[in-house]
Jmol script that loads the backbone (N, CA, C; Angstrom):
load data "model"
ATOM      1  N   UNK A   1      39.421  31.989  -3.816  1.00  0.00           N
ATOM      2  CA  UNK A   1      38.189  31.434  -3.341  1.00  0.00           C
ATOM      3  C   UNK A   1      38.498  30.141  -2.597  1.00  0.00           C
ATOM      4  N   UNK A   2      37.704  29.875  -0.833  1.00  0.00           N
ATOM      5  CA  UNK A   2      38.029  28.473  -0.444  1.00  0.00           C
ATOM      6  C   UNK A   2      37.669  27.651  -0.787  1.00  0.00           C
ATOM      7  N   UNK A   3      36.687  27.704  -1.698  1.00  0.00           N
ATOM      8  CA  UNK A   3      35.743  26.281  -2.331  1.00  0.00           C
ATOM      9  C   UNK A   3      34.278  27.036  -2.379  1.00  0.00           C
ATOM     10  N   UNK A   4      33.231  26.157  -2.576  1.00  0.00           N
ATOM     11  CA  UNK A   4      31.730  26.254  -3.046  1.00  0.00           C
ATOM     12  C   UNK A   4      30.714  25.904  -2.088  1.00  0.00           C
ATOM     13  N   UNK A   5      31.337  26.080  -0.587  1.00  0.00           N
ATOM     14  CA  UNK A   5      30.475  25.508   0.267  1.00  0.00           C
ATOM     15  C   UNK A   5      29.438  26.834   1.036  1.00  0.00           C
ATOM     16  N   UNK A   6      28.562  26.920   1.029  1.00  0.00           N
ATOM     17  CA  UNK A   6      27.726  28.060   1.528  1.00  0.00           C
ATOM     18  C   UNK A   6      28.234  27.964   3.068  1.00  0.00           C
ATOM     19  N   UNK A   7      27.800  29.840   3.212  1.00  0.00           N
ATOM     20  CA  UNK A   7      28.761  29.796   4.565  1.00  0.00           C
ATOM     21  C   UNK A   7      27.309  29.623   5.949  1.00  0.00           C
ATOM     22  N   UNK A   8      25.870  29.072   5.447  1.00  0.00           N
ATOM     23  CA  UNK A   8      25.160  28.618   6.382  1.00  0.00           C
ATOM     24  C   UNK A   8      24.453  27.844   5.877  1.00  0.00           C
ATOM     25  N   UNK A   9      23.655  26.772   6.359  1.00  0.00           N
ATOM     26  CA  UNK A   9      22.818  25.903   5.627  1.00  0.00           C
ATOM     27  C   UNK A   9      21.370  26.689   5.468  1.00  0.00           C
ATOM     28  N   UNK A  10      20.542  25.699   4.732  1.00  0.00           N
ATOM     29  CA  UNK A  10      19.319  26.753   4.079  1.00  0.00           C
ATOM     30  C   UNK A  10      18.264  24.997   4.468  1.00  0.00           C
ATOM     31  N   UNK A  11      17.025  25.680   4.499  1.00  0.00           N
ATOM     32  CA  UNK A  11      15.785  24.988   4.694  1.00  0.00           C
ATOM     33  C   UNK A  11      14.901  25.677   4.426  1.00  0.00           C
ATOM     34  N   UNK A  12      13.826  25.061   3.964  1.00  0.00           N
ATOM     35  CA  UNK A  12      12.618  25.554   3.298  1.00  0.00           C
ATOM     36  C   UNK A  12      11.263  24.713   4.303  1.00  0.00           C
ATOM     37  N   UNK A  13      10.312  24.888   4.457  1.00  0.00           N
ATOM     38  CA  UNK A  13       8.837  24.135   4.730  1.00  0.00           C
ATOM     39  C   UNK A  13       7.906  24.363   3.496  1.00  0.00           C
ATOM     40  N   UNK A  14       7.379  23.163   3.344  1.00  0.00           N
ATOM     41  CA  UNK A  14       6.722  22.777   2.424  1.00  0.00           C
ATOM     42  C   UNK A  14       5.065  22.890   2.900  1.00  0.00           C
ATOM     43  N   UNK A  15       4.841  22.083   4.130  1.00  0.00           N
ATOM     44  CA  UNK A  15       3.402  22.065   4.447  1.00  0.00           C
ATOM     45  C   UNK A  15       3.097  21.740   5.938  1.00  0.00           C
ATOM     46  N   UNK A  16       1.952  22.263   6.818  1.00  0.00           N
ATOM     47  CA  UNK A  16       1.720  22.140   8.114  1.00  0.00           C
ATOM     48  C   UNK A  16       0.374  21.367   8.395  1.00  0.00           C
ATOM     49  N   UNK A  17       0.736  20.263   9.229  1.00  0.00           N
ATOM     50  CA  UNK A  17      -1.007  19.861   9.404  1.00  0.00           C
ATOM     51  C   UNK A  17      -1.628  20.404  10.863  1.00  0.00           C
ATOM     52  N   UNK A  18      -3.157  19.625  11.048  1.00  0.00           N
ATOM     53  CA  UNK A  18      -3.632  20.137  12.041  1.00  0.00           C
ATOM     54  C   UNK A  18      -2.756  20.297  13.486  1.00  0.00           C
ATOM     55  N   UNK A  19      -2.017  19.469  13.875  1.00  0.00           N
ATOM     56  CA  UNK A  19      -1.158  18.868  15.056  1.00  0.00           C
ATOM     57  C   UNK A  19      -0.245  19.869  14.498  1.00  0.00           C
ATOM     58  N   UNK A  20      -0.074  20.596  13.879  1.00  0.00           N
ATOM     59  CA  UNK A  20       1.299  21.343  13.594  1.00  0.00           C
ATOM     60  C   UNK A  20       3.047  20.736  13.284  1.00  0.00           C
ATOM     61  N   UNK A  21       2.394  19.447  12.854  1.00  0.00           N
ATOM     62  CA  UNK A  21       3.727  18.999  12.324  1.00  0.00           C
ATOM     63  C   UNK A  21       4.062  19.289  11.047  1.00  0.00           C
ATOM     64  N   UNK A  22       5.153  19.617  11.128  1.00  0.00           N
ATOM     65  CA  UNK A  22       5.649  20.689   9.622  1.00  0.00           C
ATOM     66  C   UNK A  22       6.548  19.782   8.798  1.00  0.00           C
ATOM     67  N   UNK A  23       6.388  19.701   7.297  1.00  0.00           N
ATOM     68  CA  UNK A  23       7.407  19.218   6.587  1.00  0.00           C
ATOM     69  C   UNK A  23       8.359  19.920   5.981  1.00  0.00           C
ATOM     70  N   UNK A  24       9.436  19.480   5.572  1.00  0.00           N
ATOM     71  CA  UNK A  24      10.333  20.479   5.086  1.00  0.00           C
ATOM     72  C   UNK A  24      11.483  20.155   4.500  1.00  0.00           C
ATOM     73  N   UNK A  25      12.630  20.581   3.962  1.00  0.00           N
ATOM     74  CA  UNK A  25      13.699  20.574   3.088  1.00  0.00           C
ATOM     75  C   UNK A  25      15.355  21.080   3.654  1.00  0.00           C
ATOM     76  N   UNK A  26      16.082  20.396   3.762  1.00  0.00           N
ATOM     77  CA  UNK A  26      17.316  21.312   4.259  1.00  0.00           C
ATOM     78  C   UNK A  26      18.331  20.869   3.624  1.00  0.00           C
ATOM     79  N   UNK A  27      19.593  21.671   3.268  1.00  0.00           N
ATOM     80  CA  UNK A  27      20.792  21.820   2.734  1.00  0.00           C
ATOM     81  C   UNK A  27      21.584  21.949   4.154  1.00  0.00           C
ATOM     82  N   UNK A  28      22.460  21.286   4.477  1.00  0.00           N
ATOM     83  CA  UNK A  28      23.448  20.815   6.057  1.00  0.00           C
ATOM     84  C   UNK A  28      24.532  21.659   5.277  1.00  0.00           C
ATOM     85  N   UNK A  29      24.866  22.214   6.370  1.00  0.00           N
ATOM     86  CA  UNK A  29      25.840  23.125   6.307  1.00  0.00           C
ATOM     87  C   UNK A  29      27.188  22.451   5.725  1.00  0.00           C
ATOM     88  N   UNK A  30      28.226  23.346   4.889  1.00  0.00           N
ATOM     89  CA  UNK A  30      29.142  22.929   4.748  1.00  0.00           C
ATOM     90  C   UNK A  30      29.036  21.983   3.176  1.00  0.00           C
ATOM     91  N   UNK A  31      27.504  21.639   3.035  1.00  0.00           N
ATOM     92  CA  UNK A  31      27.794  21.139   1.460  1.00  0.00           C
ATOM     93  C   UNK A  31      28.302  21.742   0.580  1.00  0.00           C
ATOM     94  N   UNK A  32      28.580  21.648  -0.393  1.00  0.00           N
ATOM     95  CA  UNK A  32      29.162  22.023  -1.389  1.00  0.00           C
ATOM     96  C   UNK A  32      28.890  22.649  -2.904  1.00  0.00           C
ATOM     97  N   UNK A  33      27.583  21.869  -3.112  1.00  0.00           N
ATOM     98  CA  UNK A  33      26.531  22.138  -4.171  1.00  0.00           C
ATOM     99  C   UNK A  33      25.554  22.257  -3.269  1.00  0.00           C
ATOM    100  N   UNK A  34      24.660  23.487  -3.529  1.00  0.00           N
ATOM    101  CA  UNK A  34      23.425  23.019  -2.684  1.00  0.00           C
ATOM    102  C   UNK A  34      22.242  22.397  -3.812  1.00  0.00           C
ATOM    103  N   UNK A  35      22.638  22.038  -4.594  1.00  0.00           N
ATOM    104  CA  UNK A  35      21.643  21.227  -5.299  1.00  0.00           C
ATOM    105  C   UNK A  35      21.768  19.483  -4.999  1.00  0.00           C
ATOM    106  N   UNK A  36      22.848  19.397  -3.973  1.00  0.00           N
ATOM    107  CA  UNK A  36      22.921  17.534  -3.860  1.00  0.00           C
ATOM    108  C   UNK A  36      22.929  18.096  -2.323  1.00  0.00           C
ATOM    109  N   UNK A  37      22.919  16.395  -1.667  1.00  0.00           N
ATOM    110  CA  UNK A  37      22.395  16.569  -0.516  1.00  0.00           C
ATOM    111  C   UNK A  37      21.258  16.970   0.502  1.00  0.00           C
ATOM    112  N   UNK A  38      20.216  17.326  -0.263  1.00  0.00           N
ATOM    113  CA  UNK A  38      19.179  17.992  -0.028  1.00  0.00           C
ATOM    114  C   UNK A  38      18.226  16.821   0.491  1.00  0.00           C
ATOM    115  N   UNK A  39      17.748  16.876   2.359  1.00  0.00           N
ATOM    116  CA  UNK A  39      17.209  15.860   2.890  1.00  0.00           C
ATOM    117  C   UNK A  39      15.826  16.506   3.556  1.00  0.00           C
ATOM    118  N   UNK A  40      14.879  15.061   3.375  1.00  0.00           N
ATOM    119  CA  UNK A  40      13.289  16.067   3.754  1.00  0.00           C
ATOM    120  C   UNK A  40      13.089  15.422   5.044  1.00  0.00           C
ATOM    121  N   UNK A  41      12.917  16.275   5.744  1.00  0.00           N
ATOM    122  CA  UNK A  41      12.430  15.936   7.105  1.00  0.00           C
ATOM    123  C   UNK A  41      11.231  16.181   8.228  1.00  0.00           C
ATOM    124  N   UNK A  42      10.885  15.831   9.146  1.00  0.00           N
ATOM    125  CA  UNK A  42       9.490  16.331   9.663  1.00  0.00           C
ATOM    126  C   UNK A  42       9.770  16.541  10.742  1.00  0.00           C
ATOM    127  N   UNK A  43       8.742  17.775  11.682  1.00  0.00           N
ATOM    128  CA  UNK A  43       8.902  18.209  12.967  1.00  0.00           C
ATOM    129  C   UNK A  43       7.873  17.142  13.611  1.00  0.00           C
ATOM    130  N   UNK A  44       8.111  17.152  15.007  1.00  0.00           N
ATOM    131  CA  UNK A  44       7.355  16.577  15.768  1.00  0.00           C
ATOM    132  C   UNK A  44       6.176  17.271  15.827  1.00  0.00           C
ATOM    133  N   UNK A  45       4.746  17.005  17.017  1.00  0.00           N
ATOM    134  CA  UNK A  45       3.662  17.599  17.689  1.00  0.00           C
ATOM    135  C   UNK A  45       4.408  18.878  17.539  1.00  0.00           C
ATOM    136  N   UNK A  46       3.572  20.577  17.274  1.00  0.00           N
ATOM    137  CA  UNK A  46       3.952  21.330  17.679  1.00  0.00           C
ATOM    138  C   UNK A  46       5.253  22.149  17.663  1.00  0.00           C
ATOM    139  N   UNK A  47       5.498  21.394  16.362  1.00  0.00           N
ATOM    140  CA  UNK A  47       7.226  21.724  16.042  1.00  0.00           C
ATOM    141  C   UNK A  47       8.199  21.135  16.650  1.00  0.00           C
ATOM    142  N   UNK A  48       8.187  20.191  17.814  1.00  0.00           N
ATOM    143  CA  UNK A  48       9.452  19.769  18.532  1.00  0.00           C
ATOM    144  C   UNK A  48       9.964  18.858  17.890  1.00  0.00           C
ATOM    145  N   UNK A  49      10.654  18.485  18.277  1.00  0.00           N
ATOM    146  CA  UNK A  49      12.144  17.773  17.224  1.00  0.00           C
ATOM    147  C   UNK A  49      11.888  17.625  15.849  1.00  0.00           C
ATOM    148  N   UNK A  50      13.060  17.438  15.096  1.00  0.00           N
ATOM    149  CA  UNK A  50      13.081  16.735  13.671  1.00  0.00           C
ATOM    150  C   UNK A  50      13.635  15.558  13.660  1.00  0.00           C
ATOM    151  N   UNK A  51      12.705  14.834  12.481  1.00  0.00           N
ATOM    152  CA  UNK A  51      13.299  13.320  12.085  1.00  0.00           C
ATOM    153  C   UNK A  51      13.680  13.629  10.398  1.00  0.00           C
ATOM    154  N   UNK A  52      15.102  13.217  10.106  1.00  0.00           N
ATOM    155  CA  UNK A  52      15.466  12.893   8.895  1.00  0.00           C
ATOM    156  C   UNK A  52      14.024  11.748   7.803  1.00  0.00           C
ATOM    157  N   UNK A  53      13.836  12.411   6.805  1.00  0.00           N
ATOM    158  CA  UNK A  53      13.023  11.377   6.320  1.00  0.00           C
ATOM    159  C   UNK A  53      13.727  10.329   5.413  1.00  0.00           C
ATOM    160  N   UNK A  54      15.491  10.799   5.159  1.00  0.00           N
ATOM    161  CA  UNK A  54      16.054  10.057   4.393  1.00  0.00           C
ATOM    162  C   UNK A  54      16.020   9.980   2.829  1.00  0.00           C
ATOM    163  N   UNK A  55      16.886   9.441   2.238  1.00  0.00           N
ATOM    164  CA  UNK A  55      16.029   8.814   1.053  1.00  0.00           C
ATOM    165  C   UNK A  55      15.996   7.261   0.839  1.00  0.00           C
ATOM    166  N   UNK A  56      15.239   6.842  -0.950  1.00  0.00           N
ATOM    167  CA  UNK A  56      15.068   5.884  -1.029  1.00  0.00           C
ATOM    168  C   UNK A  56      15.912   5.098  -1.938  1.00  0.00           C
ATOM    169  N   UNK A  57      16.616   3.870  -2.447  1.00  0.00           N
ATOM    170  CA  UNK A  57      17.011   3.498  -3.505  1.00  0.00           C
ATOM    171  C   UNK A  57      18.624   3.935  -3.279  1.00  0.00           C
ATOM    172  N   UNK A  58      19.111   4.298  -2.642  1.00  0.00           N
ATOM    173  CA  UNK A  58      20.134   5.009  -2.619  1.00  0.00           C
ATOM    174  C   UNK A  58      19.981   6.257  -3.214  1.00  0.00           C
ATOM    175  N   UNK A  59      19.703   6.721  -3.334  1.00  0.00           N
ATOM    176  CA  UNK A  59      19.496   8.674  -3.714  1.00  0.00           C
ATOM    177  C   UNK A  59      20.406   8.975  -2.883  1.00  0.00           C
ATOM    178  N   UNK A  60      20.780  10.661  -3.011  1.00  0.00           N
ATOM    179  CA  UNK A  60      21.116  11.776  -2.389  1.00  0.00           C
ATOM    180  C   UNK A  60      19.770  12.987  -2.102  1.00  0.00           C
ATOM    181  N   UNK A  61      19.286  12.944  -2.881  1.00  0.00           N
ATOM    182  CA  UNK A  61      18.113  13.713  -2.409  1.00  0.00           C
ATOM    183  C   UNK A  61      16.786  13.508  -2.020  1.00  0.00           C
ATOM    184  N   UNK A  62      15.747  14.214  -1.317  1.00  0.00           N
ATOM    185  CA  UNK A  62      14.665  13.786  -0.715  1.00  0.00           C
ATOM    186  C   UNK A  62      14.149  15.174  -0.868  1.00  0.00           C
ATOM    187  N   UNK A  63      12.514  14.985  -0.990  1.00  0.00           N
ATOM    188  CA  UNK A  63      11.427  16.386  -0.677  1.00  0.00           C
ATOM    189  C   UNK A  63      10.464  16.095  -0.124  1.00  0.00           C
ATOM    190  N   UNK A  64       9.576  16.760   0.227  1.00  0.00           N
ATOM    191  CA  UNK A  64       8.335  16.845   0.401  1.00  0.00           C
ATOM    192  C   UNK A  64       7.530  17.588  -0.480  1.00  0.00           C
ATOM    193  N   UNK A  65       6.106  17.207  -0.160  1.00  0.00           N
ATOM    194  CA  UNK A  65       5.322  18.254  -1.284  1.00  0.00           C
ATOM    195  C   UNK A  65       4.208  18.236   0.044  1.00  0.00           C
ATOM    196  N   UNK A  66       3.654  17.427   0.837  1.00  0.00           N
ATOM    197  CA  UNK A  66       2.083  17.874   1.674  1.00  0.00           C
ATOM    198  C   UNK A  66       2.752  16.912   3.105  1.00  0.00           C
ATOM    199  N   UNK A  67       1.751  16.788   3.724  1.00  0.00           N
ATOM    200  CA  UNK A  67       1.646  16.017   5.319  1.00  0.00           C
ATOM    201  C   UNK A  67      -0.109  16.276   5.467  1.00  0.00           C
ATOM    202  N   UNK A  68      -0.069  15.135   5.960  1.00  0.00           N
ATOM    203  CA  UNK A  68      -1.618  14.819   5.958  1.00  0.00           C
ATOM    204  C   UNK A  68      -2.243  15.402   7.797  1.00  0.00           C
ATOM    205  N   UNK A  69      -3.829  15.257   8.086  1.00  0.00           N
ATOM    206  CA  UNK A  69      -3.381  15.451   9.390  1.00  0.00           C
ATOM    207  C   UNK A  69      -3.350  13.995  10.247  1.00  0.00           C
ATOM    208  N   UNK A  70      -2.961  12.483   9.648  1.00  0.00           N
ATOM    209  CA  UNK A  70      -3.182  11.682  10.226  1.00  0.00           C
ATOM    210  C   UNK A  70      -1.064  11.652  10.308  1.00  0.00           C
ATOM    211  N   UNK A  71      -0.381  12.546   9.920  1.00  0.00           N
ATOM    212  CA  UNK A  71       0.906  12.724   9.657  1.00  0.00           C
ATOM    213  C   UNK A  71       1.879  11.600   8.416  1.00  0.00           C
ATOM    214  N   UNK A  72       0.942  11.474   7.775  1.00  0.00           N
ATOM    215  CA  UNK A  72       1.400  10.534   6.365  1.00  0.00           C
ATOM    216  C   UNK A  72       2.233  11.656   5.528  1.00  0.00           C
ATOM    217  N   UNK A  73       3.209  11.386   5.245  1.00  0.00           N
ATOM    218  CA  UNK A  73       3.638  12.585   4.337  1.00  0.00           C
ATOM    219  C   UNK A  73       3.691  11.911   2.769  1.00  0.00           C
ATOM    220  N   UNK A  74       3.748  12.717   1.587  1.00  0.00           N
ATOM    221  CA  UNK A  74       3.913  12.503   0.328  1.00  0.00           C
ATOM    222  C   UNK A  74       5.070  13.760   0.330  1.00  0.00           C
ATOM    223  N   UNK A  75       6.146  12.657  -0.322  1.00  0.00           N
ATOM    224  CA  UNK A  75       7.764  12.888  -0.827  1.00  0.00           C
ATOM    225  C   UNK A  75       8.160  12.301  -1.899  1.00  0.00           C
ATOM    226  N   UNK A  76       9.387  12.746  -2.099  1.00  0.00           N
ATOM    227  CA  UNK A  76      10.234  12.164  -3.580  1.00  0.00           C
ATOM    228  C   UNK A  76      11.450  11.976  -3.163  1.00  0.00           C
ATOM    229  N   UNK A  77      12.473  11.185  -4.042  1.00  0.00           N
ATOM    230  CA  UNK A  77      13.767  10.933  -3.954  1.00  0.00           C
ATOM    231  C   UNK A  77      14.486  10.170  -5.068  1.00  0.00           C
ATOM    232  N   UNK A  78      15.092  11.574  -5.368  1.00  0.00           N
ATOM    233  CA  UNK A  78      16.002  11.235  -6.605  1.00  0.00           C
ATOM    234  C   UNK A  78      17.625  11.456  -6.542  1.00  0.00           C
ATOM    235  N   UNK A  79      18.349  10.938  -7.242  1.00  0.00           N
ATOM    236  CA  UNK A  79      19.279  10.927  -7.212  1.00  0.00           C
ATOM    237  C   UNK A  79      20.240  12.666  -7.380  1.00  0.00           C
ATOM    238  N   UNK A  80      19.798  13.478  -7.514  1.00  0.00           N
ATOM    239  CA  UNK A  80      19.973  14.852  -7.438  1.00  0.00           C
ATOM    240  C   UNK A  80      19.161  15.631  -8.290  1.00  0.00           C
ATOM    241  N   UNK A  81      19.279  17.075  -8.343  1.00  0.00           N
ATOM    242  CA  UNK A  81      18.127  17.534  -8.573  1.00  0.00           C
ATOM    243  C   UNK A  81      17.913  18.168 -10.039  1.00  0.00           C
ATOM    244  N   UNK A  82      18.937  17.190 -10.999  1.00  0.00           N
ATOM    245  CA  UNK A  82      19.148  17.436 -11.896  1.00  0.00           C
ATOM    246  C   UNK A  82      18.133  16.106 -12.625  1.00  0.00           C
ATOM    247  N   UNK A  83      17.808  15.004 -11.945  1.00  0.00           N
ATOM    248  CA  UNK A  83      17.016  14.029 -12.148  1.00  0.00           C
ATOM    249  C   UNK A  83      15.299  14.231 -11.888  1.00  0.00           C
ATOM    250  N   UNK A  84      15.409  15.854 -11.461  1.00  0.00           N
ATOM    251  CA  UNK A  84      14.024  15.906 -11.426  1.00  0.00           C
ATOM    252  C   UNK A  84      13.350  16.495 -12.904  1.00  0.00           C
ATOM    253  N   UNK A  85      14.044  16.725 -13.514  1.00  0.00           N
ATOM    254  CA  UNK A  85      14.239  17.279 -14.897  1.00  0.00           C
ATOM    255  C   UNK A  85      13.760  16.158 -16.077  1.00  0.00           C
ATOM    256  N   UNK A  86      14.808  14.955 -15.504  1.00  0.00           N
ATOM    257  CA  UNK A  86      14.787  13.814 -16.527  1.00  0.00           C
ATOM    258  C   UNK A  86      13.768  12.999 -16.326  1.00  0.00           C
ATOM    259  N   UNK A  87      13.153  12.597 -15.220  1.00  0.00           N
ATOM    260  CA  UNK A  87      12.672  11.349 -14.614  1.00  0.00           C
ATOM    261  C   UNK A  87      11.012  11.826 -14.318  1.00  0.00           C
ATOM    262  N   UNK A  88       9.709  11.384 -14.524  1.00  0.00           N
ATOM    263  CA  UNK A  88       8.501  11.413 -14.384  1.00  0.00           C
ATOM    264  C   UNK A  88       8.620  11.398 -12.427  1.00  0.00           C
ATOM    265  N   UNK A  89       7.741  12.151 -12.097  1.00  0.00           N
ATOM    266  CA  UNK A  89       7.465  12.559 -10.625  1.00  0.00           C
ATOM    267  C   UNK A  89       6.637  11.257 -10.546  1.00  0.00           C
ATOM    268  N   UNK A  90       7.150  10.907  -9.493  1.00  0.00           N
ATOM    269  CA  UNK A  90       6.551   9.524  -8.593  1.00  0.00           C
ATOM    270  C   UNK A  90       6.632   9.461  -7.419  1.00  0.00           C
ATOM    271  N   UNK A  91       5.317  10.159  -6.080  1.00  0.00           N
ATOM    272  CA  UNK A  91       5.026  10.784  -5.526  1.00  0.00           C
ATOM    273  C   UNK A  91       5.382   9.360  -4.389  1.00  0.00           C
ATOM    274  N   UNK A  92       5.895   9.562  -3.005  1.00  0.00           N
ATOM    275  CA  UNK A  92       6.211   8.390  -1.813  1.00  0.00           C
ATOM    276  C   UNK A  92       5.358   9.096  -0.323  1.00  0.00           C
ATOM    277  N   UNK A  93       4.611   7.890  -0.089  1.00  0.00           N
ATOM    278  CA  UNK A  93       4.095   8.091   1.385  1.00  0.00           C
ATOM    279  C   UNK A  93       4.817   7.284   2.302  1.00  0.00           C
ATOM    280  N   UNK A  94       5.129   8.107   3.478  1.00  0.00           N
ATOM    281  CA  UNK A  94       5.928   7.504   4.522  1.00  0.00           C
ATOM    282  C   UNK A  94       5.528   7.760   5.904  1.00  0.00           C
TER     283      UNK A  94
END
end "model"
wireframe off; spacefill off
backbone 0.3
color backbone group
Protein backbone atom coordinates (compact mmCIF):
# COMPACT_ATOMS: atom_id res chain seq x y z
CA UNK A 1 0.00 0.00 0.00
CA UNK A 2 1.41 3.78 -0.93
CA UNK A 3 -0.06 5.43 2.02
CA UNK A 4 -3.79 6.71 3.04
CA UNK A 5 -4.19 9.46 0.72
CA UNK A 6 -7.53 9.27 -1.40
CA UNK A 7 -6.87 9.06 -4.98
CA UNK A 8 -9.44 12.33 -5.57
CA UNK A 9 -10.60 14.97 -3.31
CA UNK A 10 -14.32 14.96 -2.08
CA UNK A 11 -16.75 18.04 -1.36
CA UNK A 12 -20.04 18.19 -0.15
CA UNK A 13 -22.73 21.52 -0.27
CA UNK A 14 -24.42 22.25 2.60
CA UNK A 15 -26.89 25.16 1.56
CA UNK A 16 -27.96 27.64 -1.44
CA UNK A 17 -29.37 31.13 -1.10
CA UNK A 18 -31.51 33.31 -3.24
CA UNK A 19 -28.36 34.80 -5.40
CA UNK A 20 -27.30 31.18 -5.66
CA UNK A 21 -24.33 31.34 -3.61
CA UNK A 22 -23.61 27.91 -2.36
CA UNK A 23 -21.84 26.79 0.81
CA UNK A 24 -19.88 23.88 1.16
CA UNK A 25 -17.12 21.44 2.48
CA UNK A 26 -13.97 20.00 0.75
CA UNK A 27 -11.21 17.44 1.45
CA UNK A 28 -7.96 18.81 -1.12
CA UNK A 29 -6.66 16.21 -2.75
CA UNK A 30 -3.79 14.23 -1.65
CA UNK A 31 -4.75 14.48 2.21
CA UNK A 32 -4.23 11.81 4.05
CA UNK A 33 -7.04 11.38 6.62
CA UNK A 34 -10.02 12.72 5.20
CA UNK A 35 -11.28 13.49 8.52
CA UNK A 36 -8.47 16.51 9.07
CA UNK A 37 -8.12 19.15 6.77
CA UNK A 38 -11.54 19.61 5.93
CA UNK A 39 -12.10 23.51 4.73
CA UNK A 40 -15.63 25.38 4.27
CA UNK A 41 -15.91 27.52 1.57
CA UNK A 42 -18.40 29.70 -0.53
CA UNK A 43 -19.23 30.18 -4.26
CA UNK A 44 -19.62 33.46 -5.65
CA UNK A 45 -23.12 35.15 -7.46
CA UNK A 46 -24.33 32.18 -9.39
CA UNK A 47 -21.73 29.73 -8.52
CA UNK A 48 -18.60 31.58 -9.86
CA UNK A 49 -15.54 31.35 -7.98
CA UNK A 50 -14.76 29.96 -4.51
CA UNK A 51 -13.42 31.68 -1.42
CA UNK A 52 -11.71 29.51 1.31
CA UNK A 53 -13.68 30.35 4.52
CA UNK A 54 -10.66 29.16 6.54
CA UNK A 55 -10.64 28.43 10.03
CA UNK A 56 -10.64 30.00 13.40
CA UNK A 57 -8.26 29.78 16.55
CA UNK A 58 -5.90 27.81 14.72
CA UNK A 59 -8.07 24.72 13.83
CA UNK A 60 -7.64 22.37 10.95
CA UNK A 61 -11.14 22.10 10.26
CA UNK A 62 -14.08 24.30 9.12
CA UNK A 63 -18.04 23.65 8.07
CA UNK A 64 -20.89 25.09 7.21
CA UNK A 65 -24.41 24.39 8.22
CA UNK A 66 -26.81 27.48 6.21
CA UNK A 67 -25.99 30.92 4.10
CA UNK A 68 -28.40 33.48 4.49
CA UNK A 69 -29.79 35.44 1.41
CA UNK A 70 -28.01 38.66 2.61
CA UNK A 71 -24.78 35.92 2.16
CA UNK A 72 -23.91 35.73 6.05
CA UNK A 73 -22.95 32.23 6.50
CA UNK A 74 -23.21 30.16 9.94
CA UNK A 75 -20.01 27.72 10.35
CA UNK A 76 -17.85 25.88 12.83
CA UNK A 77 -14.20 25.20 13.43
CA UNK A 78 -12.64 22.72 15.32
CA UNK A 79 -9.62 21.33 15.68
CA UNK A 80 -10.57 17.94 13.78
CA UNK A 81 -13.46 16.07 13.55
CA UNK A 82 -12.93 14.05 16.34
CA UNK A 83 -13.56 17.38 18.51
CA UNK A 84 -16.93 17.53 17.22
CA UNK A 85 -17.74 14.64 19.45
CA UNK A 86 -16.09 16.24 22.57
CA UNK A 87 -16.78 19.94 22.41
CA UNK A 88 -20.57 21.69 22.59
CA UNK A 89 -21.46 23.14 18.90
CA UNK A 90 -20.83 26.85 18.81
CA UNK A 91 -22.30 28.06 15.70
CA UNK A 92 -19.78 31.28 13.65
CA UNK A 93 -21.16 33.98 11.28
CA UNK A 94 -18.84 35.27 8.73
Amino acid sequence: MRGLAPSRSYSHAEDINAARQAVAASVPYGTSLLCERVHAFITGSKGAGIRDLGTSDGNEVSGVNAINNSGQVEGYSVRSFCDLCEVPYIPHLS
